[in-house]
C-alpha positions as CSV (number, residue, x, y, z in Angstrom):
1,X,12.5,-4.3,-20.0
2,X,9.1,-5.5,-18.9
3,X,5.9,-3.4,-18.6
4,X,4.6,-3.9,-15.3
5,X,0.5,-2.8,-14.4
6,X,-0.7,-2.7,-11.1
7,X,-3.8,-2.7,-9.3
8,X,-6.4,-3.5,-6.6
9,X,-5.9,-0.2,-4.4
10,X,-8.2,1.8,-2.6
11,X,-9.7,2.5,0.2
12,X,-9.9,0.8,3.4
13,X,-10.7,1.0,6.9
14,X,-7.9,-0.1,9.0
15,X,-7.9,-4.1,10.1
16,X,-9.4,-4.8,6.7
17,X,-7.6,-6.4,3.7
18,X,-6.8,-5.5,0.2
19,X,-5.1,-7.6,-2.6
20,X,-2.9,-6.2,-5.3
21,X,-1.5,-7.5,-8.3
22,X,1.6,-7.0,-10.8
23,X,0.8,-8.0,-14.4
24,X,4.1,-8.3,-16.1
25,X,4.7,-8.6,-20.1
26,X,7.8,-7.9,-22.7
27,X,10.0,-9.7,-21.1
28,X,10.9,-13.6,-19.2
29,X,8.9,-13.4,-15.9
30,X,10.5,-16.7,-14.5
31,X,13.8,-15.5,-14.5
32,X,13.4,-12.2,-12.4
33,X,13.0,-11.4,-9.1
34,X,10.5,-9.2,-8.2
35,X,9.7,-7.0,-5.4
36,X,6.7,-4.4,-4.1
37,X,7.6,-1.2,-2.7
38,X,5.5,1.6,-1.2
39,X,6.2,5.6,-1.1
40,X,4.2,7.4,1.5
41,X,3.7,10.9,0.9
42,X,6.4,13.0,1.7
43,X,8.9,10.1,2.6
44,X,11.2,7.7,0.6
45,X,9.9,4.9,-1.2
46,X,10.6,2.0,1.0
47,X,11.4,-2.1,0.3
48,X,7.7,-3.7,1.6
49,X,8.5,-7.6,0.5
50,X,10.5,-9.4,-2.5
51,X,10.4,-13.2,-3.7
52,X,12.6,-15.0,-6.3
53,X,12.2,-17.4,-9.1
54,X,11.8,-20.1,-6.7
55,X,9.0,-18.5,-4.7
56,X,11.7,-17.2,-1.3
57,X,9.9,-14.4,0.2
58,X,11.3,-11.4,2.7
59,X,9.2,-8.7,4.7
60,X,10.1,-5.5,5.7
61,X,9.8,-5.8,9.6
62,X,6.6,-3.0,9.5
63,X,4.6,-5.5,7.7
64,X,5.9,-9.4,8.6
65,X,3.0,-11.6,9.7
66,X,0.2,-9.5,7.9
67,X,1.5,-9.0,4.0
68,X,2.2,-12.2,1.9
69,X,3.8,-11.7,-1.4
70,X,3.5,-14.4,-4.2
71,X,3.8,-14.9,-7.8
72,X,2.1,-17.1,-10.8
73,X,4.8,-17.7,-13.6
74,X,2.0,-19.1,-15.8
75,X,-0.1,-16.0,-15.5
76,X,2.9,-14.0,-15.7
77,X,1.8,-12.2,-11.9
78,X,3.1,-11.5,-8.6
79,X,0.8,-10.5,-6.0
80,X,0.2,-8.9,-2.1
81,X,-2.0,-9.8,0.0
82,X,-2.4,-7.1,3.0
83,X,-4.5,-8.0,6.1
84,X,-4.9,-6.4,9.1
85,X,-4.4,-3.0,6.8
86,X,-3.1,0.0,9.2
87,X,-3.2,3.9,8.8
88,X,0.6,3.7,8.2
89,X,0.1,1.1,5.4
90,X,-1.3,4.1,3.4
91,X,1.0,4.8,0.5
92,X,1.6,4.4,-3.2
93,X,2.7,0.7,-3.8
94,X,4.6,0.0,-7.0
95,X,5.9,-3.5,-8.3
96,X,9.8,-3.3,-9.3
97,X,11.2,-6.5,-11.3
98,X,14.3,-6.5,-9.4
99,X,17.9,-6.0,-11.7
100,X,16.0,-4.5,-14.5
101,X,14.8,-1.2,-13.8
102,X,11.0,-1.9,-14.4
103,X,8.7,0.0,-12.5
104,X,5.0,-0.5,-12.8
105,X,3.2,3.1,-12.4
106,X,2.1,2.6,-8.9
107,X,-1.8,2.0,-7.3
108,X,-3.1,4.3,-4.3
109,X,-3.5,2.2,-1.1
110,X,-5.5,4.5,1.7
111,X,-6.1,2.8,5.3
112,X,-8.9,5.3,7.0
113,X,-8.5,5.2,11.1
C-alpha cells in the first residue's frame, strides 16, 4: 500500500483558488489510478474528480469547469486545482489511490461567504 500526504488547505473566501497536492510513496505511482474525494461535515464522503495512468480526468457535476485534477509520475504527485472556490466546496479532501485502499489523512478546505 502506498502512504499518501496531503496538503495546501485552508482558508478562503469564496471565488478565490486554492491548490492541493497528494505526495505518494511505498508503492508504483504510474500504475494506479488516483482520485480526490471530499467529506463535508455531517454528510458522506463524496467522489470530487479521478484521473488514470494516462492522465483521463472525470468531475463530479458540483465542480466541472472550476476543479482540474492532474498528476506528475516523476514527482510521484497528483494534484487539484480549485478556482472559483464556493461555501459548499468546504470540506475535508482526501487523496484515495483507487483499487488499493490508500487513503491519505485528509487537509481542511474552508470557503468563508
Amino acid at each position: 500500500q502506498a502512504q499518501l500526504v496531503e496538503s495546501g488547505g485552508g482558508l478562503v473566501q469564496a471565488g478565490g483558488s486554492l491548490r492541493l497536492s497528494c505526495a505518494a510513496s511505498g508503492s508504483i505511482f504510474t500504475i494506479y489510478a488516483m482520485a480526490w474525494y471530499r467529506q463535508a461535515p455531517g454528510k458522506q464522503r463524496e467522489l470530487v474528480a479521478t484521473i488514470t495512468r494516462g492522465g483521463n480526468t472525470n468531475y463530479a457535476d458540483s465542480v466541472k469547469g472550476r476543479f482540474t485534477i492532474s498528476r506528475d509520475n516523476v514527482k510521484r504527485t497528483v494534484s487539484l486545482q480549485m478556482n472559483s472556490l464556493k461555501p459548499d466546496d468546504t470540506a475535508v479532501y482526501y487523496c484515495n489511490q483507487i483499487g488499493t485502499g490508500s487513503w491519505g489523512q485528509g487537509t481542511q478546505v474552508t470557503v468563508s461567504s
